[in-house]
PyMOL Python script that loads the backbone (N, CA, C, O; Angstrom):
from pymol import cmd

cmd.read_pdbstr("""\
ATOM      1  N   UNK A   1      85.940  50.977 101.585  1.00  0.00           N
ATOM      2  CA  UNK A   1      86.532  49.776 101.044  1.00  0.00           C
ATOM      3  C   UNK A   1      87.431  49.148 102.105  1.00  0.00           C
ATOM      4  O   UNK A   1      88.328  49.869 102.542  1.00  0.00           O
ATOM      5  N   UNK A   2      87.310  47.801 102.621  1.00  0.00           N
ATOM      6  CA  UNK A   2      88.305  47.408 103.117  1.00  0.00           C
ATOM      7  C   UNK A   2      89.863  47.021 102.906  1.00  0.00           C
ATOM      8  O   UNK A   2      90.511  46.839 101.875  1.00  0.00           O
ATOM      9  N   UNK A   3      90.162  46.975 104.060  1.00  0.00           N
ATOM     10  CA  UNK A   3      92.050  46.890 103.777  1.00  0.00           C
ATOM     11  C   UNK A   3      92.024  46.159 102.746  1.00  0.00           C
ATOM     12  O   UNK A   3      90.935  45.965 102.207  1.00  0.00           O
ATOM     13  N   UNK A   4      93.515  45.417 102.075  1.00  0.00           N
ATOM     14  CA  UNK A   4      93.719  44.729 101.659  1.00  0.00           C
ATOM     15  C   UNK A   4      94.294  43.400 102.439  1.00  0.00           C
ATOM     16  O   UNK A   4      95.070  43.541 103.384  1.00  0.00           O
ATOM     17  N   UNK A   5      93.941  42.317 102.066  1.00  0.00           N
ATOM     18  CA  UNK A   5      94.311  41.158 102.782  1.00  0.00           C
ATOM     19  C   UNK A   5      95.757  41.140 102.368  1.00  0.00           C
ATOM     20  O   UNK A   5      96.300  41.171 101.264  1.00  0.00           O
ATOM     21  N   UNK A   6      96.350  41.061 103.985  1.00  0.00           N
ATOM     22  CA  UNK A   6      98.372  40.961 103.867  1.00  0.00           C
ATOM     23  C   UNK A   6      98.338  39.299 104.095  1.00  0.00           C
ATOM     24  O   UNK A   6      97.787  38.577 104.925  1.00  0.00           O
ATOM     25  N   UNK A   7      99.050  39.103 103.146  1.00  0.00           N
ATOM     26  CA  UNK A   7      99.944  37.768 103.278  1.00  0.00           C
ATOM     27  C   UNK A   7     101.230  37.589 103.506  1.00  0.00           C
ATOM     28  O   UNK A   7     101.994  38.541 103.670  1.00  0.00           O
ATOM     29  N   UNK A   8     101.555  36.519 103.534  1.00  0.00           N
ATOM     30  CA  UNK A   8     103.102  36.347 103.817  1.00  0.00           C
ATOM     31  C   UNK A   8     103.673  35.545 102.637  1.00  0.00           C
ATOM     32  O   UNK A   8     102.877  34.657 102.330  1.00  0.00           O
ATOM     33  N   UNK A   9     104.798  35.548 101.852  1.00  0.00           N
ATOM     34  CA  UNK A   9     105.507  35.737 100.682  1.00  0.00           C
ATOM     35  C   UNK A   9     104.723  33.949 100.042  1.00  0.00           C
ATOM     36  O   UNK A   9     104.310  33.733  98.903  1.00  0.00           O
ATOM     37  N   UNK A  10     104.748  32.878 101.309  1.00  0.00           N
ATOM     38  CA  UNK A  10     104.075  31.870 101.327  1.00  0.00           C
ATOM     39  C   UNK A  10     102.950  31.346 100.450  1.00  0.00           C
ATOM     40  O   UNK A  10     102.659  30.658  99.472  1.00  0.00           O
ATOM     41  N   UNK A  11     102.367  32.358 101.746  1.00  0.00           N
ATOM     42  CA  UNK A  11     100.756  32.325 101.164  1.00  0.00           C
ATOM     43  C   UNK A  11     100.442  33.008 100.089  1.00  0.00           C
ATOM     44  O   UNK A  11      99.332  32.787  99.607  1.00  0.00           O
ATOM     45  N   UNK A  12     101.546  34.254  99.277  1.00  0.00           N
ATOM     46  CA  UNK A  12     101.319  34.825  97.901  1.00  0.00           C
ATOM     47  C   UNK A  12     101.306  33.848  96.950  1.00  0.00           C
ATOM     48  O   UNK A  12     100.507  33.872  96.014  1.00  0.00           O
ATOM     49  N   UNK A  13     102.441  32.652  97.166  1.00  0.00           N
ATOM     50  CA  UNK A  13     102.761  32.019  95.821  1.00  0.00           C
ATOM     51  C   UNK A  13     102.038  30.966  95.932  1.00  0.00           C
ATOM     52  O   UNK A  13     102.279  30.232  94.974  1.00  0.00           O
ATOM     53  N   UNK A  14     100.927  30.323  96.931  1.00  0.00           N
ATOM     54  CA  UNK A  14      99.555  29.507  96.866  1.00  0.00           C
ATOM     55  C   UNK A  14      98.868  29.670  96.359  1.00  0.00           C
ATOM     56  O   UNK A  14      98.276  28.817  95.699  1.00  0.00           O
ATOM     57  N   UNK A  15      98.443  31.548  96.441  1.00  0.00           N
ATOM     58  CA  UNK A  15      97.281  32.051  96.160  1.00  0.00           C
ATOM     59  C   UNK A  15      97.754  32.318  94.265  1.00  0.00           C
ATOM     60  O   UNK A  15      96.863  32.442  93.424  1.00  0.00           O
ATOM     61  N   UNK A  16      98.873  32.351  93.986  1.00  0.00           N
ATOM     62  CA  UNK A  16      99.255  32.528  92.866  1.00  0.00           C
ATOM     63  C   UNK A  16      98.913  31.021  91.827  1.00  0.00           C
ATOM     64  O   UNK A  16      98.210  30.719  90.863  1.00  0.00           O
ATOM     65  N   UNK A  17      99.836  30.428  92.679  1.00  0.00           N
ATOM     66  CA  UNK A  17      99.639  29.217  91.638  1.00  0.00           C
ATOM     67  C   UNK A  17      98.026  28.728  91.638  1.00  0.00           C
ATOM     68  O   UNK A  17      97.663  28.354  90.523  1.00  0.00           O
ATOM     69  N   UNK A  18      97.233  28.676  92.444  1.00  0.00           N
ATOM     70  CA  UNK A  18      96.215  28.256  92.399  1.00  0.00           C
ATOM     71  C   UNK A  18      94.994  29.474  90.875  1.00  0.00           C
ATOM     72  O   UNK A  18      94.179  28.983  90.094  1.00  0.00           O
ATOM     73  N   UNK A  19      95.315  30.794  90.977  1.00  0.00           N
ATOM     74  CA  UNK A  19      94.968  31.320  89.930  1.00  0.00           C
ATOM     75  C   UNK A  19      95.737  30.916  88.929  1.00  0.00           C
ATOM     76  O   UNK A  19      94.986  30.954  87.954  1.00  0.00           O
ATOM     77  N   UNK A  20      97.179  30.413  88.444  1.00  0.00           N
ATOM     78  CA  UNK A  20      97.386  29.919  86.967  1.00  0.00           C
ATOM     79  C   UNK A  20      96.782  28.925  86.719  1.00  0.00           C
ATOM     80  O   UNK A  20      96.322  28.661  85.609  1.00  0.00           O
ATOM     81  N   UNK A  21      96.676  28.072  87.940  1.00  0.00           N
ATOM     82  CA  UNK A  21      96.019  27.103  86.926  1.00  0.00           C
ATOM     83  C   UNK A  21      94.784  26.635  86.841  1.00  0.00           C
ATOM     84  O   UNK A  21      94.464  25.570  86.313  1.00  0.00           O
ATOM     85  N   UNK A  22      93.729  27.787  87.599  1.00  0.00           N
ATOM     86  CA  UNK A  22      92.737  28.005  86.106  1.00  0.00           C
ATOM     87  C   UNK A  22      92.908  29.078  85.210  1.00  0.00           C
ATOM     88  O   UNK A  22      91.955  29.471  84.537  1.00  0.00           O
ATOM     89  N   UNK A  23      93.806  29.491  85.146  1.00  0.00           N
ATOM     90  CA  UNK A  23      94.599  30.628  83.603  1.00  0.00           C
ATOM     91  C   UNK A  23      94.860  29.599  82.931  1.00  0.00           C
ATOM     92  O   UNK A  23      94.488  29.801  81.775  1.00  0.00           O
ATOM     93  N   UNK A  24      95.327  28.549  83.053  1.00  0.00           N
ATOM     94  CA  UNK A  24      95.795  27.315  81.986  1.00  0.00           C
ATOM     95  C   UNK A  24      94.817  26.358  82.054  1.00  0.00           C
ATOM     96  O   UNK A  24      94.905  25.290  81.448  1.00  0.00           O
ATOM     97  N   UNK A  25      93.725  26.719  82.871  1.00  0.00           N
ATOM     98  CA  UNK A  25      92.129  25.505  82.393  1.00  0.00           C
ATOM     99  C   UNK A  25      91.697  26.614  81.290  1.00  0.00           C
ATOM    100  O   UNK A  25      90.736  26.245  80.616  1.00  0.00           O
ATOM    101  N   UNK A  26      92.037  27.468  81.075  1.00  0.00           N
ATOM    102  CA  UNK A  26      90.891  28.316  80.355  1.00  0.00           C
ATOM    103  C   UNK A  26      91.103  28.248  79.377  1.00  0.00           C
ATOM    104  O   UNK A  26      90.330  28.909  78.684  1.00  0.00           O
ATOM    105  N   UNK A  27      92.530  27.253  78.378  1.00  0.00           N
ATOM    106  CA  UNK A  27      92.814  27.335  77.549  1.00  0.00           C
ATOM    107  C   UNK A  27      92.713  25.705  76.862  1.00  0.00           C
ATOM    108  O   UNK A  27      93.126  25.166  75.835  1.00  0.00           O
ATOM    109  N   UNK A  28      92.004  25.333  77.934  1.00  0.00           N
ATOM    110  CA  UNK A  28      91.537  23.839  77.565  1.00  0.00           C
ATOM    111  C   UNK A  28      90.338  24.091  76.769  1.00  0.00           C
ATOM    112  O   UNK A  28      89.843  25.216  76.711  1.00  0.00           O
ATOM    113  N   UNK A  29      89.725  22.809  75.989  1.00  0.00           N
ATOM    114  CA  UNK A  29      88.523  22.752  75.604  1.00  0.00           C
ATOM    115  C   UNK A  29      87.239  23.260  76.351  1.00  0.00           C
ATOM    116  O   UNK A  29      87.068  23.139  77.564  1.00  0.00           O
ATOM    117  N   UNK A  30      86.532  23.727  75.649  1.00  0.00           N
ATOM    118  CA  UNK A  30      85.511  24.701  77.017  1.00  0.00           C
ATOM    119  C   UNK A  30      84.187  23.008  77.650  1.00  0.00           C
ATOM    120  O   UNK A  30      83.396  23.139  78.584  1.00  0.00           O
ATOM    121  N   UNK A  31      84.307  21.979  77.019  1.00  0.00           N
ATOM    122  CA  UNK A  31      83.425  20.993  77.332  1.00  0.00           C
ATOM    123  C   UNK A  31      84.487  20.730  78.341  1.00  0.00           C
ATOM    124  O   UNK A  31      83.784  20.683  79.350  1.00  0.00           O
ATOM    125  N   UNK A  32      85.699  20.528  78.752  1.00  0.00           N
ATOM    126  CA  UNK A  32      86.745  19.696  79.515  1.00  0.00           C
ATOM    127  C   UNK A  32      86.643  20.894  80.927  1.00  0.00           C
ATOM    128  O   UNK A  32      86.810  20.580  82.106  1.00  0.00           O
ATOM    129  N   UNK A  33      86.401  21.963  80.531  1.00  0.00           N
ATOM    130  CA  UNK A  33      86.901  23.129  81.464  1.00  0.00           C
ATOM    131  C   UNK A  33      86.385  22.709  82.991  1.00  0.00           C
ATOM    132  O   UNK A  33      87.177  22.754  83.932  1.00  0.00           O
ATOM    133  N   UNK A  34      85.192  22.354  83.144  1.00  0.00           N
ATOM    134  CA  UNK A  34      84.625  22.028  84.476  1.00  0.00           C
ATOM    135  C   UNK A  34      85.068  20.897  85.296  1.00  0.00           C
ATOM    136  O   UNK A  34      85.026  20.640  86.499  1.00  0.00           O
ATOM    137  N   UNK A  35      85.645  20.115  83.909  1.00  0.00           N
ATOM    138  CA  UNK A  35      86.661  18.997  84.546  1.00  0.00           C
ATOM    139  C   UNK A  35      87.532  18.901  85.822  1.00  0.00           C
ATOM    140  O   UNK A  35      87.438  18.367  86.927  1.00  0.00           O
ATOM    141  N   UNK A  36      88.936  20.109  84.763  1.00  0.00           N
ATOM    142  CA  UNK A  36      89.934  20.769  85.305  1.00  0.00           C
ATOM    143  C   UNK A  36      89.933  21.801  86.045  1.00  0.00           C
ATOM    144  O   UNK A  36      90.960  22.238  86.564  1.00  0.00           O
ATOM    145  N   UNK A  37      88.391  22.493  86.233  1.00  0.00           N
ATOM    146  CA  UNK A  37      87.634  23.075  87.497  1.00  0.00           C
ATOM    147  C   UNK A  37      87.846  22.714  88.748  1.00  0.00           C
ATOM    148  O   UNK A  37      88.321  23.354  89.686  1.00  0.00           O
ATOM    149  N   UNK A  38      87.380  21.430  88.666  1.00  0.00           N
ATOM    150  CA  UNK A  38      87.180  20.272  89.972  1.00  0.00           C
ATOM    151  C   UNK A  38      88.272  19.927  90.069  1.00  0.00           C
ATOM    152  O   UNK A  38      88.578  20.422  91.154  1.00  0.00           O
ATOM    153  N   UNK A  39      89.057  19.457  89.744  1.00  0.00           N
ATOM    154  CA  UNK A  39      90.458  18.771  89.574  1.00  0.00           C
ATOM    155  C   UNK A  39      91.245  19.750  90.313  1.00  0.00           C
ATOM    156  O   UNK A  39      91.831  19.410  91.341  1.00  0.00           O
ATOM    157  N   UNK A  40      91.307  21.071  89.814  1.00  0.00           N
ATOM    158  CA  UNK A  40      92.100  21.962  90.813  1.00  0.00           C
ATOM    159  C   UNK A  40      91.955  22.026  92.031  1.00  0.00           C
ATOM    160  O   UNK A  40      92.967  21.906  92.721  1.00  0.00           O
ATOM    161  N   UNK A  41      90.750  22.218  92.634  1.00  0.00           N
ATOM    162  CA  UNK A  41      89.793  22.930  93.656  1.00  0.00           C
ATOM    163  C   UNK A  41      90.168  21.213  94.628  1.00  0.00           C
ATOM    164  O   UNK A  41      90.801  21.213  95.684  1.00  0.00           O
ATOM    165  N   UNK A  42      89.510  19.665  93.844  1.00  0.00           N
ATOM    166  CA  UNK A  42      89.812  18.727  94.495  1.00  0.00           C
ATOM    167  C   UNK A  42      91.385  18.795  94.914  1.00  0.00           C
ATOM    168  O   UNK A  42      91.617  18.616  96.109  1.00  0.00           O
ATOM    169  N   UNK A  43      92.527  19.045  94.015  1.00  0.00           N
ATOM    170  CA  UNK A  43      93.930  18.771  94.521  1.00  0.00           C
ATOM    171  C   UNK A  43      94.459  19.676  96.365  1.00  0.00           C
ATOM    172  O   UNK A  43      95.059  19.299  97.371  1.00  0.00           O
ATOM    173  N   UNK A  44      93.501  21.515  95.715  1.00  0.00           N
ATOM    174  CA  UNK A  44      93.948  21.911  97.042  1.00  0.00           C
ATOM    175  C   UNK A  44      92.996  21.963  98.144  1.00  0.00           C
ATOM    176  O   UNK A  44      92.975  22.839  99.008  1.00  0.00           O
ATOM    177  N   UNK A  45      92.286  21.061  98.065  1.00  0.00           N
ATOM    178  CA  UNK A  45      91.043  21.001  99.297  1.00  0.00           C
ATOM    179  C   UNK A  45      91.726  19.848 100.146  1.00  0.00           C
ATOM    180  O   UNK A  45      91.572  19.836 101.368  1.00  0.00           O
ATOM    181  N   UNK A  46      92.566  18.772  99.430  1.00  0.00           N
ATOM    182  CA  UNK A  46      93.213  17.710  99.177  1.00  0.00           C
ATOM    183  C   UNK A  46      94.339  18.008 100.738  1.00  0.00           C
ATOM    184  O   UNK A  46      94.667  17.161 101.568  1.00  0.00           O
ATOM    185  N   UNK A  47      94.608  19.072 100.713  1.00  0.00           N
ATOM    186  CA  UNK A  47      96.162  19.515 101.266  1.00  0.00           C
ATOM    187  C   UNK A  47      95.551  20.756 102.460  1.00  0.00           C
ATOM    188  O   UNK A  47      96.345  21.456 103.089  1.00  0.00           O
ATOM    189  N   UNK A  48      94.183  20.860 102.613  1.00  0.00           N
ATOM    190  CA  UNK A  48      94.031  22.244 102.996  1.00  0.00           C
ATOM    191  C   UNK A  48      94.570  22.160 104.652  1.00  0.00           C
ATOM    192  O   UNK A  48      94.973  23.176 105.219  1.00  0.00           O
ATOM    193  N   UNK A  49      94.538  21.315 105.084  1.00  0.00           N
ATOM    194  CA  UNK A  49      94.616  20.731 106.436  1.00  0.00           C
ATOM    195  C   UNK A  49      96.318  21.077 106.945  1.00  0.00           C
ATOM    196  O   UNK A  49      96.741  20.841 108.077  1.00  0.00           O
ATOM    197  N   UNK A  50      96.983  21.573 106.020  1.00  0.00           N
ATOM    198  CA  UNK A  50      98.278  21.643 106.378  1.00  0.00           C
ATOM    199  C   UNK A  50      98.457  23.025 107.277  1.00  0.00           C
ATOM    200  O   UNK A  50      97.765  24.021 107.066  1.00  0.00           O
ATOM    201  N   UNK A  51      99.372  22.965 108.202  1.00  0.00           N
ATOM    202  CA  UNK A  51      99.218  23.685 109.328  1.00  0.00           C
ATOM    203  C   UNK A  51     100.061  24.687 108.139  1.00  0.00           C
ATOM    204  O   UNK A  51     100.696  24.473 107.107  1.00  0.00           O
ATOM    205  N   UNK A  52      99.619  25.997 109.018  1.00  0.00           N
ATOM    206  CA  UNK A  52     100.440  27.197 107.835  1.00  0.00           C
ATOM    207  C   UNK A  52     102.140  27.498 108.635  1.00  0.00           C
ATOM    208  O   UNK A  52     102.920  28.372 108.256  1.00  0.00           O
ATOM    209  N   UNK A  53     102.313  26.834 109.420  1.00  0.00           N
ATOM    210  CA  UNK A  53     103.428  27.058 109.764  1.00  0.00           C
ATOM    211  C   UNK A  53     104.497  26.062 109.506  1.00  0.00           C
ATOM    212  O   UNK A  53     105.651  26.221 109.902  1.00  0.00           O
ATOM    213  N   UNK A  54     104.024  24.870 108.729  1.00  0.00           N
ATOM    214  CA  UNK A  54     104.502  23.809 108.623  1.00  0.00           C
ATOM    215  C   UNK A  54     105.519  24.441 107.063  1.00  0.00           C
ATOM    216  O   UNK A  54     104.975  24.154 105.996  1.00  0.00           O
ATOM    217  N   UNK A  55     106.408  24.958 106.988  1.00  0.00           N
ATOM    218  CA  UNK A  55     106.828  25.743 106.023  1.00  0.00           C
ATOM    219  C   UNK A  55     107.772  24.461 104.612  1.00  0.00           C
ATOM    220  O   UNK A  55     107.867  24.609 103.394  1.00  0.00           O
ATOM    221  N   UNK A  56     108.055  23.839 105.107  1.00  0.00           N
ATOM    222  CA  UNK A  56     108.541  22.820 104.316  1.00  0.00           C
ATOM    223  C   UNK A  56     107.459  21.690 103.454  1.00  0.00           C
ATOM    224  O   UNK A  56     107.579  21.220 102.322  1.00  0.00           O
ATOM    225  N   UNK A  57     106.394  21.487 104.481  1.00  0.00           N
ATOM    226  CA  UNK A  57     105.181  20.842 103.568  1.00  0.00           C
ATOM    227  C   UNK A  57     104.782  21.902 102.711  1.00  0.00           C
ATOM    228  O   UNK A  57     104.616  21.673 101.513  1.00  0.00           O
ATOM    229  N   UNK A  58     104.657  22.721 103.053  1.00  0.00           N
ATOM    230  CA  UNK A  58     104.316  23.745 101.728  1.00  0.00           C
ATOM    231  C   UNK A  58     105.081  24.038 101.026  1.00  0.00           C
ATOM    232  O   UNK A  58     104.782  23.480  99.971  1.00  0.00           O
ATOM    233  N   UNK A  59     106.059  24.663 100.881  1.00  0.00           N
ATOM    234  CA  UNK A  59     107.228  24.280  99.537  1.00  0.00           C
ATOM    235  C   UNK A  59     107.288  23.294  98.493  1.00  0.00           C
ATOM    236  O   UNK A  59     107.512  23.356  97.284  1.00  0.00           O
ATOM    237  N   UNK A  60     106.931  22.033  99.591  1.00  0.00           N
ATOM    238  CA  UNK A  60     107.205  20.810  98.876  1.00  0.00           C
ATOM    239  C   UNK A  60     105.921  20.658  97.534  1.00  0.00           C
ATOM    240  O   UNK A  60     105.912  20.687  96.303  1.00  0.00           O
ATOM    241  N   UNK A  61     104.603  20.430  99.009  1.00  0.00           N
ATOM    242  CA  UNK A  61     103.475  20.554  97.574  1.00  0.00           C
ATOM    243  C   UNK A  61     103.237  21.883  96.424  1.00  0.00           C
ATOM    244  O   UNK A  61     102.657  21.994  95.344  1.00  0.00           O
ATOM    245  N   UNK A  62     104.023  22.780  97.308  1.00  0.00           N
ATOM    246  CA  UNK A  62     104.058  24.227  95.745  1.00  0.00           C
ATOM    247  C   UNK A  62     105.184  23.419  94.604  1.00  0.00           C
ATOM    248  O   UNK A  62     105.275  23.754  93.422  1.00  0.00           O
ATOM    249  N   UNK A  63     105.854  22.493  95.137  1.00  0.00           N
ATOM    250  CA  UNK A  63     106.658  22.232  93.958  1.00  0.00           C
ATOM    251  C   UNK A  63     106.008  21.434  93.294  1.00  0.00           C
ATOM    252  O   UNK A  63     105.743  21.794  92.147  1.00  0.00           O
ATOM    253  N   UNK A  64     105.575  20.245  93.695  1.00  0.00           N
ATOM    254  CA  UNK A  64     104.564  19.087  93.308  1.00  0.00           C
ATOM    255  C   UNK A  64     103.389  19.994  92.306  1.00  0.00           C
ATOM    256  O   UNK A  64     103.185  19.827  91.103  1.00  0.00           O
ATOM    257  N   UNK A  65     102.773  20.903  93.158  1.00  0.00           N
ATOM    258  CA  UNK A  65     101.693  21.477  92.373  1.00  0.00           C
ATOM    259  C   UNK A  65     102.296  22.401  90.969  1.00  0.00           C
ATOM    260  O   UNK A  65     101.733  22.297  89.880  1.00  0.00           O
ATOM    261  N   UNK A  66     103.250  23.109  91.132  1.00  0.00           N
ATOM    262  CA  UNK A  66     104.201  23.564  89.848  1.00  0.00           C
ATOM    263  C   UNK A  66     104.295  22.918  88.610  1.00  0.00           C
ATOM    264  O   UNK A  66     104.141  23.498  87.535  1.00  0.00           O
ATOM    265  N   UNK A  67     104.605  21.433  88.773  1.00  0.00           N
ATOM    266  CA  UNK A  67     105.014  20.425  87.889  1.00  0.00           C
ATOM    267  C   UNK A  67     103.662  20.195  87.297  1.00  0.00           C
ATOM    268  O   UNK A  67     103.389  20.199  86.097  1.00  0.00           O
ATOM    269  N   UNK A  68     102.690  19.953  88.508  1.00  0.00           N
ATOM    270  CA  UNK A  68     101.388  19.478  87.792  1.00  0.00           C
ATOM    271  C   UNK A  68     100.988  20.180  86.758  1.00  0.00           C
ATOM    272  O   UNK A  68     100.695  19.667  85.678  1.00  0.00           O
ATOM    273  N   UNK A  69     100.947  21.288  86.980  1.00  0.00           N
ATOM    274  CA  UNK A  69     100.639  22.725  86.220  1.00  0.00           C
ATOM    275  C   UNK A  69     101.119  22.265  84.922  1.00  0.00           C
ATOM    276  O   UNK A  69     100.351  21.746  84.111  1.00  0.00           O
ATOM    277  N   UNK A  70     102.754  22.490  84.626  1.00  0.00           N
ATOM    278  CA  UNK A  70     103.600  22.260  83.684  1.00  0.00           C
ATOM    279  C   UNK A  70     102.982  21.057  82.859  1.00  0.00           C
ATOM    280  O   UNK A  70     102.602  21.148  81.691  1.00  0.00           O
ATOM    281  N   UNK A  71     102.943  20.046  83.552  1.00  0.00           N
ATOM    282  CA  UNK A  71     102.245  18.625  82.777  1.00  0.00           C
ATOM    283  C   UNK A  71     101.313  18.917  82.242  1.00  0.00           C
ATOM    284  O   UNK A  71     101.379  18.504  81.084  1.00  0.00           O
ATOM    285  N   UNK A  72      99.935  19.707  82.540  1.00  0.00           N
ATOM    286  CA  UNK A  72      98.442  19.747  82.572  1.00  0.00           C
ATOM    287  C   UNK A  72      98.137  20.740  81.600  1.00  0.00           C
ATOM    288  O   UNK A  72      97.075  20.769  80.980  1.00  0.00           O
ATOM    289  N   UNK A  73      99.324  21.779  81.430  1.00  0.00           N
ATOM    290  CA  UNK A  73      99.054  22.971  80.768  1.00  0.00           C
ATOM    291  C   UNK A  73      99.362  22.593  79.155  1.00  0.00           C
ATOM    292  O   UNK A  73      98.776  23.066  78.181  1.00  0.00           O
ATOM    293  N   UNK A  74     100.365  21.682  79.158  1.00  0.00           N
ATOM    294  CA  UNK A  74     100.574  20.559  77.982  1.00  0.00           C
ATOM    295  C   UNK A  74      99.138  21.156  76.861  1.00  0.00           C
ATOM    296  O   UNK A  74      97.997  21.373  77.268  1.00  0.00           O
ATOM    297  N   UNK A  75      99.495  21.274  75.792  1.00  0.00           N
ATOM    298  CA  UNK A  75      98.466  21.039  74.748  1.00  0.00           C
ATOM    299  C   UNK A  75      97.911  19.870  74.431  1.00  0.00           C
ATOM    300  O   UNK A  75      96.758  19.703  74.034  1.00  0.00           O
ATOM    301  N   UNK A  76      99.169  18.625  74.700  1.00  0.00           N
ATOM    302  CA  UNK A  76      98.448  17.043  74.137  1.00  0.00           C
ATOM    303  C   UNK A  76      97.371  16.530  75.672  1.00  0.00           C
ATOM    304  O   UNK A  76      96.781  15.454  75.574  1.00  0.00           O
ATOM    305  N   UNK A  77      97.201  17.353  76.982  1.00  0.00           N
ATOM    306  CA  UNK A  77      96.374  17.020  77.704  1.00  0.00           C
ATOM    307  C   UNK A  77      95.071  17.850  77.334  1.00  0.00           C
ATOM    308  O   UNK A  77      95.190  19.073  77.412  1.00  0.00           O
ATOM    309  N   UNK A  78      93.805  17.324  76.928  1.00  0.00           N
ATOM    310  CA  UNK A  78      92.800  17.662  76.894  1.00  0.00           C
ATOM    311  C   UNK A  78      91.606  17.519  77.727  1.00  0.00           C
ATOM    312  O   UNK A  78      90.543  18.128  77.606  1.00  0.00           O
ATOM    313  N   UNK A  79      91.910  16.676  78.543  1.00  0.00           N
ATOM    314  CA  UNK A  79      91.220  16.533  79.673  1.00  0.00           C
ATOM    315  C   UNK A  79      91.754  15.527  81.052  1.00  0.00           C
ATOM    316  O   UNK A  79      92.555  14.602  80.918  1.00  0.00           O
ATOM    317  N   UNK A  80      91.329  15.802  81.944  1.00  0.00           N
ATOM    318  CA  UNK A  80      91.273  14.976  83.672  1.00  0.00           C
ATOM    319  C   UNK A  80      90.239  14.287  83.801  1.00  0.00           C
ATOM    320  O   UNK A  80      89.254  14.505  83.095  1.00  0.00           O
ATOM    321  N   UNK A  81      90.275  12.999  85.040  1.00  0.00           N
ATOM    322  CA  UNK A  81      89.187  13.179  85.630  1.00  0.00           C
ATOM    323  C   UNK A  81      89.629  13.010  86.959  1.00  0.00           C
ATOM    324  O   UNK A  81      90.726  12.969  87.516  1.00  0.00           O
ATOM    325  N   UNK A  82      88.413  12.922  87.309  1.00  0.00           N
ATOM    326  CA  UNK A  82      88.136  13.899  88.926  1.00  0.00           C
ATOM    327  C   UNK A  82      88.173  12.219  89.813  1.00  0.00           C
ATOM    328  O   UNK A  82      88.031  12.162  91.034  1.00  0.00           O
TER     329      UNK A  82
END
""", "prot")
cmd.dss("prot")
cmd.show_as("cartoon", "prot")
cmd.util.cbc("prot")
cmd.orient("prot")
């Protein structure tokens, strides 16, 4: 089995938020789900270009992306589009 991939405290809470929120698509309508599929995947493909050392652009959009979460995870949102 190989190692485990080491990150840095950074790159944990990217790789984190990006799994909640499809933990909080999954609790959308299952017709909407592929929606908020794309919608995720489009936001951080969106940003991928950011140098990993650039430590303040990343903070910033983990905060931006936080909020989104918070908004999106909303029960009265039932769907995005892309």
């Amino acid at each position: 089995m190989p190692a485990p991939v080491r990150r840095s405290g950074l790159q944990q809470e990217v790789v984190n938020l990006y799994r909640q929120c499809f933990r909080a698509a999954r609790l959308k309508p299952e017709a909407n789900r592929p929606h908020f599929h794309a919608f995720i995947r489009m936001q951080f493909r969106k940003h991928s270009d950011v140098k990993q050392r650039d430590f303040s652009t990343i903070e910033y959009l983990l905060r931006i992306g936080k909020r989104q979460l918070d908004t999106y995870s909303s029960p009265g949102i039932q769907d995005v589009t892309v």
